[in-house]
C-alpha positions in Angstrom: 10.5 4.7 13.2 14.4 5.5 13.0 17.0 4.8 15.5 19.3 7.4 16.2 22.5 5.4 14.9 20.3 5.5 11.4 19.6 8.8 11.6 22.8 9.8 12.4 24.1 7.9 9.1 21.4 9.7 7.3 22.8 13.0 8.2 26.0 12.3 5.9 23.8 12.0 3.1 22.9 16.3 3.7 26.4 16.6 1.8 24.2 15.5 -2.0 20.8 16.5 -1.0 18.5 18.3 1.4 16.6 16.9 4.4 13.6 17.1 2.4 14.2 14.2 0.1 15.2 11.9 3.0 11.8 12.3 4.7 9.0 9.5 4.7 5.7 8.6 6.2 7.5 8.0 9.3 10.0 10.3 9.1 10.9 14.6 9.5 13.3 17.0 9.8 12.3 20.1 11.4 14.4 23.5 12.3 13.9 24.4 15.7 13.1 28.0 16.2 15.7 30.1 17.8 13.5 33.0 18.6 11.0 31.9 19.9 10.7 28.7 22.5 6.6 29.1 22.4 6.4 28.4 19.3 9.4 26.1 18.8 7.5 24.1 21.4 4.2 24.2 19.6 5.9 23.0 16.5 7.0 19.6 18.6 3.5 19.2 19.7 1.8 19.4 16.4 4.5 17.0 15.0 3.8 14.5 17.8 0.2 14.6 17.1 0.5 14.2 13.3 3.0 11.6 13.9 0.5 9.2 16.1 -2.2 10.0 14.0 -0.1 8.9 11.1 1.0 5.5 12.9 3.8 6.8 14.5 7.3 8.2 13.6 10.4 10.0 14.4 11.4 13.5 14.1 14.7 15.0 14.4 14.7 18.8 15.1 16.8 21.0 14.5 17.8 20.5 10.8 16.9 23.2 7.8 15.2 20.6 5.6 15.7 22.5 2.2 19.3 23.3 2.6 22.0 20.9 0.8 25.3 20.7 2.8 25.5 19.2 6.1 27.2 22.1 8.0 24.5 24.7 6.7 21.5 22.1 7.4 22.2 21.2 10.8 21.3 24.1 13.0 21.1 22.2 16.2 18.9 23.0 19.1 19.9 25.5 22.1 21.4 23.3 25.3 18.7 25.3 27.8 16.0 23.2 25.9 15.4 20.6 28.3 14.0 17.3 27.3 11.7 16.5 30.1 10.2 19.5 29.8 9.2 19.4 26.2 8.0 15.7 27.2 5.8 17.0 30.1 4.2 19.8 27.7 3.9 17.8 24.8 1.4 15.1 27.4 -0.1 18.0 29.1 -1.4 19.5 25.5 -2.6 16.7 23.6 -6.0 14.9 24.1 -5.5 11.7 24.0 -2.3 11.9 26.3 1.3 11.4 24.2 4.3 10.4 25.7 7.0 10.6 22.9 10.7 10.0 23.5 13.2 12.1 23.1 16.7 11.6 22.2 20.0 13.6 22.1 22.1 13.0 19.1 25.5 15.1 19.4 26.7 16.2 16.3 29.7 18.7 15.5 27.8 21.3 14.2 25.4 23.9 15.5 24.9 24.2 19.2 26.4 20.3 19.2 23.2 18.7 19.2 20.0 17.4 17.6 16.4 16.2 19.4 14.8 12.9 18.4 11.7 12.9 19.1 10.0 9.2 19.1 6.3 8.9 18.5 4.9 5.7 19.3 1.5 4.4 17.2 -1.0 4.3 19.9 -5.1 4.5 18.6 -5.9 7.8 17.0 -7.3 10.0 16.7 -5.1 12.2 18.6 -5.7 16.5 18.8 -4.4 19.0 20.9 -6.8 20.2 23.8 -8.3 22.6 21.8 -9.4 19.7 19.6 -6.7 20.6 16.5 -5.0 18.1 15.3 -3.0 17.0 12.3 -2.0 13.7 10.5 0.7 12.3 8.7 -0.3 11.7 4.8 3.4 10.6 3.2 5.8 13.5 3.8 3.2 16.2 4.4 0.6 16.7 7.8 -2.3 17.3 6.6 -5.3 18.8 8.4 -7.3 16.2 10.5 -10.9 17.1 8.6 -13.9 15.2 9.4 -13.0 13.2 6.0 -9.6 12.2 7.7 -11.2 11.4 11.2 -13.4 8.8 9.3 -10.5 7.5 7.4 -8.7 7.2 11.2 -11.8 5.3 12.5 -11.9 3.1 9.5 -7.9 2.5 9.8 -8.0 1.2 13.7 -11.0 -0.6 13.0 -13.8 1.1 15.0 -16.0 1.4 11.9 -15.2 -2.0 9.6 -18.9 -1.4 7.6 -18.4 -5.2 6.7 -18.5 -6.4 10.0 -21.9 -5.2 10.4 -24.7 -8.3 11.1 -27.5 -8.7 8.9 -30.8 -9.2 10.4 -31.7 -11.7 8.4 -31.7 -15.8 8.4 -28.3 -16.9 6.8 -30.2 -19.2 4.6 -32.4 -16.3 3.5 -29.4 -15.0 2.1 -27.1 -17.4 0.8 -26.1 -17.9 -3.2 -25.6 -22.1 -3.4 -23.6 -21.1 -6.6 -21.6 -18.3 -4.4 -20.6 -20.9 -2.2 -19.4 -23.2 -4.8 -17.5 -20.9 -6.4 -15.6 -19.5 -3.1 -15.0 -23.2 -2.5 -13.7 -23.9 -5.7 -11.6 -20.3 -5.6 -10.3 -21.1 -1.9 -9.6 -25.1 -3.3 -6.9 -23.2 -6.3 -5.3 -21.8 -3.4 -4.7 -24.6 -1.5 -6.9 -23.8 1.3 -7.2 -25.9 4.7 -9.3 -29.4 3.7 -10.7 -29.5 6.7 -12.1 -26.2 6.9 -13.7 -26.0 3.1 -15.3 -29.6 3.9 -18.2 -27.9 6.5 -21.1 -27.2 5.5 -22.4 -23.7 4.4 -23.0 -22.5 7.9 -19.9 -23.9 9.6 -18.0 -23.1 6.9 -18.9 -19.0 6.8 -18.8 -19.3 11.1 -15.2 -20.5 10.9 -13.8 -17.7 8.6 -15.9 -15.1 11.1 -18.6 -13.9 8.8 -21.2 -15.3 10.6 -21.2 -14.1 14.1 -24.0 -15.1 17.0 -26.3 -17.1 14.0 -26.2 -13.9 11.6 -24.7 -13.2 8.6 -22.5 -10.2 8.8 -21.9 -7.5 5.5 -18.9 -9.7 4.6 -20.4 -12.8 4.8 -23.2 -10.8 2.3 -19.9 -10.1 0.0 -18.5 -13.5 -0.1 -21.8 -16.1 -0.4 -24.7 -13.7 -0.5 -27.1 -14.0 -4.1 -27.6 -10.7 -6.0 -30.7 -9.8 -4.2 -29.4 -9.8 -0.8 -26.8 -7.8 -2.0 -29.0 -5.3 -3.7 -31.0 -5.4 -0.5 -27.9 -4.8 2.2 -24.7 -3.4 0.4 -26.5 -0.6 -2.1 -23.6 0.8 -3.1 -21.5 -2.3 -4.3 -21.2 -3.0 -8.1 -19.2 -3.7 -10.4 -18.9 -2.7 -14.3 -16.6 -3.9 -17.0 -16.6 -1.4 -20.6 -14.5 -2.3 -23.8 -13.8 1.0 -24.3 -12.9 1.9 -28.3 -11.4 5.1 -27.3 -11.6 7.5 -24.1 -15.3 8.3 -24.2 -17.0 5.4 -26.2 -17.6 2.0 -25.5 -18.8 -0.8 -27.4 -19.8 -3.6 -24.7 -20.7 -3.3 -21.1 -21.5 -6.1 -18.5 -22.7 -5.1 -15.1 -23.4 -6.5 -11.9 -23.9 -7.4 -8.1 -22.3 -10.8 -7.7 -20.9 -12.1 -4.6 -17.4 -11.2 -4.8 -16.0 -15.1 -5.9 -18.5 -15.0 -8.8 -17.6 -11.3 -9.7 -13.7 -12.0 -9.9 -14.3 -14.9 -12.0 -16.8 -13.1 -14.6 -14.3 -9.9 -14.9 -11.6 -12.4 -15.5 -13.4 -14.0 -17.7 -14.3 -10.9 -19.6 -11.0 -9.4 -19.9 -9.2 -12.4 -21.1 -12.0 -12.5 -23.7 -9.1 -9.7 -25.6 -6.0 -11.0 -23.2 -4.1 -12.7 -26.5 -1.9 -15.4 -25.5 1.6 -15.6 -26.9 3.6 -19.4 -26.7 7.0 -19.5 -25.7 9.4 -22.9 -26.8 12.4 -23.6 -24.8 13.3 -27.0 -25.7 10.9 -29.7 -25.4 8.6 -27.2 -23.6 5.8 -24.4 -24.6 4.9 -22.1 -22.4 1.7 -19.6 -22.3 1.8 -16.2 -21.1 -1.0 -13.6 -21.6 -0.4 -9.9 -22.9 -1.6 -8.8 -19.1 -0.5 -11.6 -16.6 -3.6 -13.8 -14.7 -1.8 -13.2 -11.3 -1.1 -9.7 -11.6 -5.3 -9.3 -12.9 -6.2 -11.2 -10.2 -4.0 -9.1 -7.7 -5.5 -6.3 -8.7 -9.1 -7.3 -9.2 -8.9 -9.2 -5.5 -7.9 -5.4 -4.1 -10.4 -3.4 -5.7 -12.9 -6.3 -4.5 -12.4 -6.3 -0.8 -10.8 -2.5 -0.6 -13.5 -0.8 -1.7 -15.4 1.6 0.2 -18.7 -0.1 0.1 -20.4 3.0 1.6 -19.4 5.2 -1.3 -22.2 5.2 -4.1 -19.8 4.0 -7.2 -18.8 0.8 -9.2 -15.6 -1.0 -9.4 -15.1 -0.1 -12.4 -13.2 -2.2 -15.2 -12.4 -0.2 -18.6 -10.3 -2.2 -21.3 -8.8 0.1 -23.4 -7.3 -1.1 -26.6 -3.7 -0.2 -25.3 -4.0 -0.5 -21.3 -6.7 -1.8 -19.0 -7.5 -0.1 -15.6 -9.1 -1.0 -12.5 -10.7 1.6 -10.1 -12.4 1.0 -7.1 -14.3 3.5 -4.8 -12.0 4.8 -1.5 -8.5 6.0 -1.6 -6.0 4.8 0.4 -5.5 4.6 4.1 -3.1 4.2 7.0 -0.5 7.1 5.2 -0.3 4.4 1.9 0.2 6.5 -1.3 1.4 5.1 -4.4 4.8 6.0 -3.7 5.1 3.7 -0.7 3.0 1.3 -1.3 5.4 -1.8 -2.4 6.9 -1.6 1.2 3.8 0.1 3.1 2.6 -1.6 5.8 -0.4 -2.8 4.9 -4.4 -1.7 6.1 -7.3 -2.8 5.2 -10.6 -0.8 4.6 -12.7 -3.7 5.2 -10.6 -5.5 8.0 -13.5 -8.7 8.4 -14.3 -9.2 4.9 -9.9 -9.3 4.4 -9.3 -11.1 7.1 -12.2 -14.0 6.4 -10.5 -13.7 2.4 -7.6 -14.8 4.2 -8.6 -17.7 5.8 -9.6 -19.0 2.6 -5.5 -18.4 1.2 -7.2 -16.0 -1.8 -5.5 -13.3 -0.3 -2.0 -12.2 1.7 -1.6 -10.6 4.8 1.7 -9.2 4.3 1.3 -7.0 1.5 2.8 -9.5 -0.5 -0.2 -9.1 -3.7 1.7 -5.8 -4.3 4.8 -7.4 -5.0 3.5 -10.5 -6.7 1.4 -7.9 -9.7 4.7 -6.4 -9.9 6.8 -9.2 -10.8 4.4 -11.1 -12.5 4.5 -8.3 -15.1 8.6 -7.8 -14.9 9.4 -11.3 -15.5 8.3 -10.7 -18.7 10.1 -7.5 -19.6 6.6 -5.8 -19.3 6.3 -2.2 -17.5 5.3 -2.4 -13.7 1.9 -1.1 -13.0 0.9 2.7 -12.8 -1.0 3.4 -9.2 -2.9 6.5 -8.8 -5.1 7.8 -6.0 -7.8 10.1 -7.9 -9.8 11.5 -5.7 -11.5 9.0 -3.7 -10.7 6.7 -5.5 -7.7 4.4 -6.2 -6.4 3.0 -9.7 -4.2 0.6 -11.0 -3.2 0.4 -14.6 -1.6 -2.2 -17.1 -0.3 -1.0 -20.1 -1.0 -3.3 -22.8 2.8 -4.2 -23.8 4.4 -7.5 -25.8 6.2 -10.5 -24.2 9.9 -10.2 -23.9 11.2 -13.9 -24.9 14.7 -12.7 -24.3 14.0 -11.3 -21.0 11.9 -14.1 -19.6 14.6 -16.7 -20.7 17.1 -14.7 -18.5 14.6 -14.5 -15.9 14.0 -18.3 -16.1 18.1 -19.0 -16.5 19.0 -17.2 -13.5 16.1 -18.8 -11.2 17.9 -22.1 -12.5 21.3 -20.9 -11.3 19.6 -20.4 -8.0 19.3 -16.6 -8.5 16.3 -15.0 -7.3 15.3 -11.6 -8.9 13.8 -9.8 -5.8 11.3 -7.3 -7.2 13.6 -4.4 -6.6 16.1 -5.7 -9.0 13.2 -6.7 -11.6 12.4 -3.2 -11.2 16.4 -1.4 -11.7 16.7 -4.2 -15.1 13.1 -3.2 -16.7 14.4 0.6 -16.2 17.7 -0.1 -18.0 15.8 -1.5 -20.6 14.6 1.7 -21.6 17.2 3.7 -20.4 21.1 3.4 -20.9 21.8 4.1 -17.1 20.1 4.5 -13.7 21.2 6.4 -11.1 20.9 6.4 -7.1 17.8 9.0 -7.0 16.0 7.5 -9.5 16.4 4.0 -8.4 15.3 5.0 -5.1 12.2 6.7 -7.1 10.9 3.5 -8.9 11.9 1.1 -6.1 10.3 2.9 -3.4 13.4 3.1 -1.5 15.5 5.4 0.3 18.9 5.9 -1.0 20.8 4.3 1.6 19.0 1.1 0.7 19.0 1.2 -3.3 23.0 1.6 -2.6 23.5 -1.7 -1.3 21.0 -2.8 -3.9 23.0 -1.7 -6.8 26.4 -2.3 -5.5 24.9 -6.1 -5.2 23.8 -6.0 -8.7 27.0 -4.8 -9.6 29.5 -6.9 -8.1 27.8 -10.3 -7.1 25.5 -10.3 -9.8 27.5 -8.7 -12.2 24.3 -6.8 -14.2 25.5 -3.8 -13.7 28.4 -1.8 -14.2 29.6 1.6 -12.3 30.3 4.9 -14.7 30.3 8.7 -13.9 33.1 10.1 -12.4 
């Protein structure tokens, strides 16, 4: 959500752009209807519902969002609209009850003044009482269809499908060579000593996948053998093609392995045509592959453990001769699109089977495996990664690109100097690159940033860094 002092900073930037491209996931701009109040109202209560089924957000009425210049945007909203009213109406109509905020921001123009209107996340999903409701998807508020109620329920965590139990014995459906590989995968990540020193049971209890003496779908996942698998989670597979062009392939490997055995085949079968190029600096030599082993693992790890494991197709691995692209069944969730998704909070499909993951360090929390696939590619002068949401399904692709020797030296120099390059300057450098200048719109664009922020980020890269240099007029 916005506070009104950044909203009120925001406004200056109506002067170069309309309200339109300032909007967000959390974030509209509305014109309030002068003619008529019902349905000016009705237009605050739908907002407020798509904005708490969306995970909350702000809204600031009474600004044309298509118009550029600040005086013609901002219409303002009439003084006789009072605020507890439109609070009282917005709690009486909505099912569950919504309490938003609402804030005055004076401004010069207009009738003087603009409402705020704060929506708080709460646990959707929220309608009106005629059962209508809307949800926030990025900029736009979508319809709340059945589809989108499911993808609510999966979101707050009232249906995790992997924290269903099993009834079955544990030992019935424990992999011995599962569990050593998760304890080996878990042991590269420097994962508690303590905790990967229990036994198979205690181990598995401890990380919550075993819950009252049963094995839950997660637990299946992470140590189960292919059988129990088969048996208990039909609709998980994975398949890896080499394709030779779009519609032919010349080797396929399929299969059901617990997920710790199933990251380490795919790896294993992509680097199989992941060349290595040998980089000397000095006394040293240094290895990088054509597609970086952190940024594969990244993104195998979040087809792995987001996938919808309900929906009846593979996780699907096709290595092209020029780019290699990972799918996995179930778009995204919790208003993520591949537009926001570097700085998204993040949500898992599968919250047990993430959060036991985890546990064991193999993956992060904080959205951080985002960043990491993107800079592991940038460092070396390598393209960042193309997300798509096809469908329902989500895709990440690596385009298959050489090593930049000069680029990583720089990359290496500067860390020596004591410089870290953040992700979002990675990102402005690999543009310019390509490209002999970058402006403020389209560094916003590729770093998934509003324009106030890329502004301090290229005025730092400008005058303490020194990479850049200001033109135009």
């Amino acid at each position: 959500m916005r506070t009104v002092d950044e909203i009120r900073q925001l406004l200056d930037e109506l002067n170069s752009l309309p309200a339109d491209d300032l909007e967000d996931q959390d974030l509209d701009f509305k014109e309030w209807n002068p003619h008529s109040m019902k349905d000016a109202v009705a237009t605050v209560v739908e907002m407020a519902i798509c904005m708490a089924n969306g995970g909350g957000g702000t809204v600031v009425f009474g600004v044309n969002d298509k118009t550029v210049g600040r005086s013609q945007a901002i219409l303002g909203v009439p003084p006789e609209v009072d605020v507890n009213r439109l609070k009282k109406t917005v709690y009486d109509s909505t099912d569950p009850k919504l309490t938003p905020v609402f804030e005055e921001l004076l401004v010069p123009e207009g009738p003087a003044r603009l409402l705020v209107m704060q929506v708080y996340p709460g646990i959707p999903p929220y309608t009106d009482t005629a059962g209508r409701g809307k949800v926030r998807i990025g900029k736009d508020c979508q319809p709340l269809t059945g589809t989108l109620r499911r993808r609510i329920m999966v979101e707050t965590g009232e249906t995790d499908y992997t924290a269903e139990v099993v009834d079955d014995a544990p030992q019935n459906l424990i992999s011995p060579a599962a569990m050593e590989r998760l304890r080996d995968a878990a042991l590269k990540e420097r994962a508690p000593e303590e905790l990967l020193r229990l036994g198979d049971d205690d181990l598995l209890s401890q990380i919550g996948v075993i819950r009252a003496g049963k094995l839950t779908r997660a637990g299946v996942l992470l140590a189960g053998s292919e059988a129990a698998i088969q048996q208990h989670i039909s609709g998980y597979v994975w398949t890896h093609l080499r394709m030779q062009t779009d519609t032919r392939y010349t080797d396929r490997a399929d299969g059901r392995d617990a997920l710790p055995i199933a990251l380490f085949r795919l790896l294993d079968r992509i680097n199989a045509d992941n060349p290595i190029t040998t980089l000397e600096h000095g006394m040293f030599h240094f290895e990088y592959r054509t597609y970086p082993e952190i940024a594969l693992r990244e993104a195998l790890l979040n087809a792995l453990c987001h996938a919808d494991f309900r929906l009846a197709g593979p996780i699907l691995v096709k290595q092209f001769p020029q780019r290699l692209e990972i799918s996995n069944p179930g778009g995204f969730i919790a208003g993520i699109t591949p537009e926001n998704i570097l700085h998204r909070q993040p949500a898992a499909r599968n919250p047990l089977l993430v959060d036991a993951l985890a546990k064991l360090r193999l993956v992060n929390r904080s959205n951080l495996g985002i960043s990491r696939m993107f800079e592991a590619l940038l460092i070396e002068g390598k393209e960042p990664p193309i997300i798509q949401e096809i469908g329902e399904s989500v895709t990440v692709t690596f385009r298959r690109r050489d090593f930049s020797r000069d680029f990583r030296l720089f990359v290496a120099e500067e860390n020596r100097a004591g410089l870290i390059l953040t992700v979002d300057y990675l990102l402005v450098l690999q543009y310019l690159l390509h490209h002999p200048e970058i402006d403020t719109a389209t560094t916003a664009r590729t770093c998934q940033r509003s324009e106030v922020q890329v502004r301090d980020i290229l005025t730092e890269m400008e005058q303490r860094l020194g990479y850049l240099e200001r033109g135009g007029a």
